[in-house]
C-alpha positions as CSV (number, residue, x, y, z in Angstrom):
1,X,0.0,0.0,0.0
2,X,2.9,2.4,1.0
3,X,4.6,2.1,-2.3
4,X,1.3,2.6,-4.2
5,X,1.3,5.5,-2.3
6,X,4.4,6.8,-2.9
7,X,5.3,6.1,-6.5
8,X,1.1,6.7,-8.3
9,X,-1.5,9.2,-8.1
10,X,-3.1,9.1,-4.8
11,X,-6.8,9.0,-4.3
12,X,-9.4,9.8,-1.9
13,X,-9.8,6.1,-1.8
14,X,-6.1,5.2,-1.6
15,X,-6.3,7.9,1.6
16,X,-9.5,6.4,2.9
17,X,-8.1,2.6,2.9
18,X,-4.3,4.2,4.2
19,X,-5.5,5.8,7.1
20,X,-8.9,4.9,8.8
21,X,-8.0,0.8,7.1
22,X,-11.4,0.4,5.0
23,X,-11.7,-2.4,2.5
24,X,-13.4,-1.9,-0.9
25,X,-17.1,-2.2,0.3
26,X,-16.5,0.0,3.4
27,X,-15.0,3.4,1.4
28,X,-17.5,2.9,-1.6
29,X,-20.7,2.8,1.3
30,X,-19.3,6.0,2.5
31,X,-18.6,7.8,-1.1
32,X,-22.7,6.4,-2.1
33,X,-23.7,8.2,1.2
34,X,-22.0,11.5,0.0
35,X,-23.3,11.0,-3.4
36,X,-27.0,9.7,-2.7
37,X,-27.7,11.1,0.8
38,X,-29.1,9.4,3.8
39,X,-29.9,6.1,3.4
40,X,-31.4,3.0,5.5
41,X,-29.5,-0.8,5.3
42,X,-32.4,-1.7,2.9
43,X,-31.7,0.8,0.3
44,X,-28.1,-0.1,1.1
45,X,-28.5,-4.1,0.9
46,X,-30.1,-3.4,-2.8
47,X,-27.8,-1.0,-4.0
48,X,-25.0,-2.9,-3.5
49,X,-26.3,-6.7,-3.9
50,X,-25.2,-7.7,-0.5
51,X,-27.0,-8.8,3.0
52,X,-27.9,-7.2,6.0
53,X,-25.2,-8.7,7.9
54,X,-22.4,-7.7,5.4
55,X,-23.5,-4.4,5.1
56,X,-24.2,-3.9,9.2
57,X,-20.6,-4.8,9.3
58,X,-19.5,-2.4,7.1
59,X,-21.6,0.5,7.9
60,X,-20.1,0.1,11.8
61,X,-16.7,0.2,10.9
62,X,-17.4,3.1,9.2
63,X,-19.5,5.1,12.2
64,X,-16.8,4.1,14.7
65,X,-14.4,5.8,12.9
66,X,-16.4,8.8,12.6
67,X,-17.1,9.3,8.7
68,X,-20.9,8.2,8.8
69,X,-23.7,8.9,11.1
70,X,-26.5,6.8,12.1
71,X,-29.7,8.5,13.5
72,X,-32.5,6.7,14.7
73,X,-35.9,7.4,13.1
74,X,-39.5,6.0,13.7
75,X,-41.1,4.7,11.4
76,X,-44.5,5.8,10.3
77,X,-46.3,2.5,10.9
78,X,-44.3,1.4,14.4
79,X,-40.8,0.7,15.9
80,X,-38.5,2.6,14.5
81,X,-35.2,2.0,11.7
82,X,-31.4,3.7,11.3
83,X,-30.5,5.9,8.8
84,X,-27.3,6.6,8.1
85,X,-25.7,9.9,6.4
86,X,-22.1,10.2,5.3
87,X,-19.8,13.0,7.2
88,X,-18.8,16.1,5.0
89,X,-15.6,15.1,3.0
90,X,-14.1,18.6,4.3
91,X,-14.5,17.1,7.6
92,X,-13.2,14.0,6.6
93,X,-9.9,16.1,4.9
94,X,-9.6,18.1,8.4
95,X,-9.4,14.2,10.0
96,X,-7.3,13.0,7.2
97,X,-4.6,15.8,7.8
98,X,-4.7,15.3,11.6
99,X,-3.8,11.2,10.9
100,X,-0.9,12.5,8.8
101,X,0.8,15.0,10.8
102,X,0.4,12.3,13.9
103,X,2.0,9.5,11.3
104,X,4.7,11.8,10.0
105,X,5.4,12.9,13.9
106,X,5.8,9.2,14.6
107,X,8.1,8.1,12.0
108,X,10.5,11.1,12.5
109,X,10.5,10.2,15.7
110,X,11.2,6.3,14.8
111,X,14.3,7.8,12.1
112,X,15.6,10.2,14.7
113,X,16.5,7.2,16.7
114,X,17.3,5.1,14.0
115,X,21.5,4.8,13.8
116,X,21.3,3.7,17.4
117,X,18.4,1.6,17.0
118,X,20.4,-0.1,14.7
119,X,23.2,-1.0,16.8
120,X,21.1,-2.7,19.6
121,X,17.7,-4.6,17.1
122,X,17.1,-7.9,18.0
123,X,18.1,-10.0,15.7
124,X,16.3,-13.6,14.8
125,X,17.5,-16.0,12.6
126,X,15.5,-17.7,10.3
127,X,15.8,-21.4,10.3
């Protein structure tokens, strides 16, 4: 993924699997949900051609990270059903920036130390 990265034109999906770790499924649910609004698991399950399960999964990943929202609505008949709503991409960039100033703080860190680092690494042989 790094080299990908490094060496090709980056995309907002490249940056969306890099730093928040989303498979295929999980950054095209959230770029539908900026395209197509608010949706509920039913629309979802059709508009992709996948089950409830798979795309429960997916859409929880993507709420615990913080890029889509779920809302709970009642229904007109009774109980009451999620919807979920994608997070403005600016916000998304804002949390995207944040990750990579944090990563590029952590690496320098990991190279400042590195000569010495060198000199003490456990070493294990392969067999």
């Amino acid at each position: 993924m790094i080299n990908s990265l490094l060496y090709q034109q980056c995309s907002c999906v490249d940056a969306l699997s890099f730093f928040f770790g989303f498979n295929d499924l999980e950054v095209q649910l959230y770029f539908y949900l900026v395209q197509q609004d608010q949706k509920i698991v039913a629309q979802l399950c059709k508009a992709f051609d996948r089950n409830q399960s798979t795309i429960y999964t997916a859409l929880e990943k993507l709420v615990s990270h913080g890029v889509v929202t779920k809302t709970k609505r009642n229904r007109q008949t009774r109980g009451y059903e999620y919807i979920y709503g994608a997070v403005d991409p600016q916000n998304i960039r804002d949390m995207l920036r944040k990750r990579l100033d944090l990563l590029y703080s952590k690496i320098n860190s990991c190279l400042d130390t590195f000569d010495s680092d060198a000199q003490t690494c456990e070493i294990t042989e392969q067999s």
